[in-house]
Every structure is written in structure tokens, then in C-alpha cells.
C-alpha positions in Angstrom: -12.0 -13.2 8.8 -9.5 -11.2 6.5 -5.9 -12.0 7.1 -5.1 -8.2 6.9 -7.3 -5.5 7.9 -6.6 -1.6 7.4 -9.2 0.5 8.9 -8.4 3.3 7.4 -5.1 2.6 6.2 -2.2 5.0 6.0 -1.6 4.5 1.8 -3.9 2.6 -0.2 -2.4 2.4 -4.1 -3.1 0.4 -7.3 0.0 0.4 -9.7 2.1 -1.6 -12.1 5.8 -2.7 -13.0 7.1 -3.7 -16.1 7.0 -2.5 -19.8 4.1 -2.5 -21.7 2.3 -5.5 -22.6 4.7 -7.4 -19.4 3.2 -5.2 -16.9 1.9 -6.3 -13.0 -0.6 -4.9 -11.7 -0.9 -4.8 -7.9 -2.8 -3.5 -5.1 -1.1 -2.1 -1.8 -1.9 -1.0 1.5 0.5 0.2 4.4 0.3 1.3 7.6 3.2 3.7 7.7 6.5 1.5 8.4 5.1 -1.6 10.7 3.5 -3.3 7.6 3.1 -3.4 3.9 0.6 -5.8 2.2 1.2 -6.1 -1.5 -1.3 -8.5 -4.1 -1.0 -8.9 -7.5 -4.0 -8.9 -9.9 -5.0 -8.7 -13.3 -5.7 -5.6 -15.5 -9.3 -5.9 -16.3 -9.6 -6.6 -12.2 -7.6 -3.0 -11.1 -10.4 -1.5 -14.4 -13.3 -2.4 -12.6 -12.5 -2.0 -9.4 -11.7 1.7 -10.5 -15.0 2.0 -12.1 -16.8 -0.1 -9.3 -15.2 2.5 -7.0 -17.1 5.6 -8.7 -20.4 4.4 -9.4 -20.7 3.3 -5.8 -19.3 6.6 -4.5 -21.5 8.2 -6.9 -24.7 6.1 -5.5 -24.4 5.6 -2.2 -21.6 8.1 -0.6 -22.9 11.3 -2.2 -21.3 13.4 0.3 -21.2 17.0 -0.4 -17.7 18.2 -1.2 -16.2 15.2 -2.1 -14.6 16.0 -5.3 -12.5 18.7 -3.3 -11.6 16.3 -0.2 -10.4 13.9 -3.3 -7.8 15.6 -4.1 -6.4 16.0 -0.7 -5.9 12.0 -1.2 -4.2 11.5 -4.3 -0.7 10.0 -4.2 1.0 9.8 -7.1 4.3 8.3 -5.8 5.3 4.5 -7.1 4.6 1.4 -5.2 6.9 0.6 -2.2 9.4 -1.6 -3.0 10.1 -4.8 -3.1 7.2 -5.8 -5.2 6.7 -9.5 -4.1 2.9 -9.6 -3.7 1.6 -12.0 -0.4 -0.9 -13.5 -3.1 -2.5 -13.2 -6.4 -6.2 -11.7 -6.3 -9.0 -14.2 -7.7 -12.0 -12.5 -6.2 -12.9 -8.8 -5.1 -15.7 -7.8 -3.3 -16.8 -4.3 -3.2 -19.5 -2.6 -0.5 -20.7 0.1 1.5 -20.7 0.7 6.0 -23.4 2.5 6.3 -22.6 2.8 9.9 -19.3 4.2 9.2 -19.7 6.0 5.9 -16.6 4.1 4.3 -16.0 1.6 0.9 -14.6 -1.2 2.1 -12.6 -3.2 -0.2 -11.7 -6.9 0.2 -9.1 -8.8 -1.9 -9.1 -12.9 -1.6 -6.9 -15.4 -3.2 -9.7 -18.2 -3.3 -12.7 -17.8 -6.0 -16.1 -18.3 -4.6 -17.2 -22.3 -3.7 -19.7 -22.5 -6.5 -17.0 -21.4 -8.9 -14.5 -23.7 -7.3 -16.3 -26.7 -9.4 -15.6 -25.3 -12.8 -11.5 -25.1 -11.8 -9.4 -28.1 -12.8 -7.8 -29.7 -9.7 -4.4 -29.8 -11.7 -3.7 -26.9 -12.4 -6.3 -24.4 -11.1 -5.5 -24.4 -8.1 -2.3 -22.5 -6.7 -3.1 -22.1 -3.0 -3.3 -25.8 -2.0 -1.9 -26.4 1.1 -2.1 -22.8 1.8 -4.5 -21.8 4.4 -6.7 -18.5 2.9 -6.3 -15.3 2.4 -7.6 -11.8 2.2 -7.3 -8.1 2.3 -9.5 -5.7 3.9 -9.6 -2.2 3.4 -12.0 0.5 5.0 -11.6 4.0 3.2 -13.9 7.0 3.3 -15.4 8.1 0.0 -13.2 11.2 -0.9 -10.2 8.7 -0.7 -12.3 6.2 -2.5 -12.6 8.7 -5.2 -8.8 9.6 -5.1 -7.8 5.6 -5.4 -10.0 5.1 -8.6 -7.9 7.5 -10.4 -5.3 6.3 -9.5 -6.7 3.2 -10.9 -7.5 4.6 -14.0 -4.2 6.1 -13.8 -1.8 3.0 -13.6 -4.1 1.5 -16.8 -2.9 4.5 -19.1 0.8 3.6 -20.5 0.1 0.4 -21.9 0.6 -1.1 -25.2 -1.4 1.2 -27.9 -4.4 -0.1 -30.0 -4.9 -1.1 -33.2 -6.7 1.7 -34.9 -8.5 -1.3 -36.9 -9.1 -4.3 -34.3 -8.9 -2.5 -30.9 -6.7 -5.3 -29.6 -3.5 -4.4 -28.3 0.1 -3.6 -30.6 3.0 -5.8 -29.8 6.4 -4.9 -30.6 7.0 -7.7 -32.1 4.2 -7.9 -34.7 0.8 -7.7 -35.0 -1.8 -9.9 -37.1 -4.8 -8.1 -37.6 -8.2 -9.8 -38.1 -9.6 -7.0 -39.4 -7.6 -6.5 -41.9 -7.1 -10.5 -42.9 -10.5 -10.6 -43.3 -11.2 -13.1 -40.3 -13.8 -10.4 -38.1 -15.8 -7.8 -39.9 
């Protein structure tokens, strides 16, 4: 059973802090002033959730109008502060109610058992001790829609690619394989 349920929530956001190449990315959901759940996740995780989010609005939720009723949704304000997230995202799970026409995303800060045995016991495993949890968040499509751009939206901003490798620029310097011969 998720350890935090909004169904439908009042603000469901992705977004980031920090400069480029240091940035956060987090997921959060509110419902209004009584409660704010905040998680922390990786880049490539708040990419394909985004992408996720489309295709299976695309597939399954074609409901007519909902590029329109999208817009109604989107919410370009920051994250609510502070930013201290209640756990750091190792899985996310993705499906459709039928029932209830809504996406319904889950967060959980535990990878699944079978992928449990490839961790090392040392260091893989920062919840020990802690009992589990998880996110759960029922939206309907239109919203759905509206929160994948804003996950493609809190991606843009980063460090800029190397017109050679593809890999990011740092500030601080940049050692190209390309161009040292290492990759063609």
C-alpha cells in the first residue's frame, strides 16, 4: 500500500534546483496546504517518465479534446519550498484505470526483489532500517499531458552538448573522445 496517495491531487510538478550539471530533479505532489510530498530522482528517470506519460496518453486515453483541456493544467510556477525530498526514487511504475479514466503514477524507494540480488549489501542499500515507501498519484489524461511537459520542460537548461561527442560541457573542462581519437 503507497505511503501517500493523491487521488487527484491539487499540483502535481517535476522540476529541478541547482546550476547546471549539479542539478536535482524532483517530483512533487500537494494537496493545497495540509501536505506536500517531495522525492528526488534522477534525470534520465523525470525523461522517461515524460515520454512514458505521452505515449500512454497517446495509446490508451485518446480522449477527444485533450490537447485543449492540457493547457488548462499547466503550471509553470517553481517547486514549493523547502526542497528536502521524503526519499530518493529507485523504481517508477506507470499504468492506466480503466475504470476511472486516469494515469496513475507510483514512485518507490525500493527496486524490485529480483533486482534486489544484483545490489551490494554495503553500500546499495540506503533504506535499511527504514520501513518502505511510495507515492501514488491518480491524474486524468489532459493533466497527464500537461505534467509531461513540464517534464520535458525542467530537462531544458542543462549543461550544453558537445557538438562532437554529444556528452555534456563542463565548466571546468571537457576531454573529448571524439576528438582524442578514443570513439569514432
Amino acid at each position: 500500500m503507497p505511503d501517500h496517495v493523491y487521488d487527484p491531487p491539487e499540483r502535481f510538478v517535476a522540476g529541478s534546483v541547482g546550476p547546471p550539471g549539479q542539478r536535482t530533479f524532483f517530483l512533487q505532489a500537494t494537496d493545497g496546504a495540509r501536505r506536500t510530498t517531495t522525492v528526488s530522482l534522477e534525470k534520465e528517470q523525470v525523461r522517461l517518465l515524460g515520454a512514458s506519460l505521452v505515449e500512454l496518453v497517446e495509446e490508451v486515453a485518446a480522449v477527444a479534446g485533450s490537447e485543449e483541456a492540457a493547457a488548462t493544467y499547466v503550471d509553470n510556477a517553481p517547486l514549493d519550498a523547502p526542497f528536502d525530498d521524503d526519499f530518493r526514487v529507485q523504481r517508477l511504475s506507470l499504468s492506466w484505470d480503466a475504470v476511472r479514466e486516469r494515469v496513475v503514477v507510483e514512485a518507490f524507494d525500493r527496486p524490485e526483489v529480483d533486482e534486489l540480488l544484483d545490489l551490494d549489501p554495503e553500500g546499495d542499500y540506503p533504506w535499511t532500517g527504514l520501513p518502505p515507501q511510495s507515492i501514488r498519484v491518480a491524474i486524468e489524461p489532459a493533466r497527464a499531458r500537461a505534467f509531461a511537459e513540464r517534464c520535458t520542460a525542467s530537462l531544458v537548461g542543462g549543461r550544453p552538448s558537445c557538438p562532437f561527442c554529444g556528452q555534456a560541457l563542463d565548466p571546468s573542462g571537457h576531454i573529448c573522445p571524439r576528438a582524442n581519437g578514443y570513439r569514432r
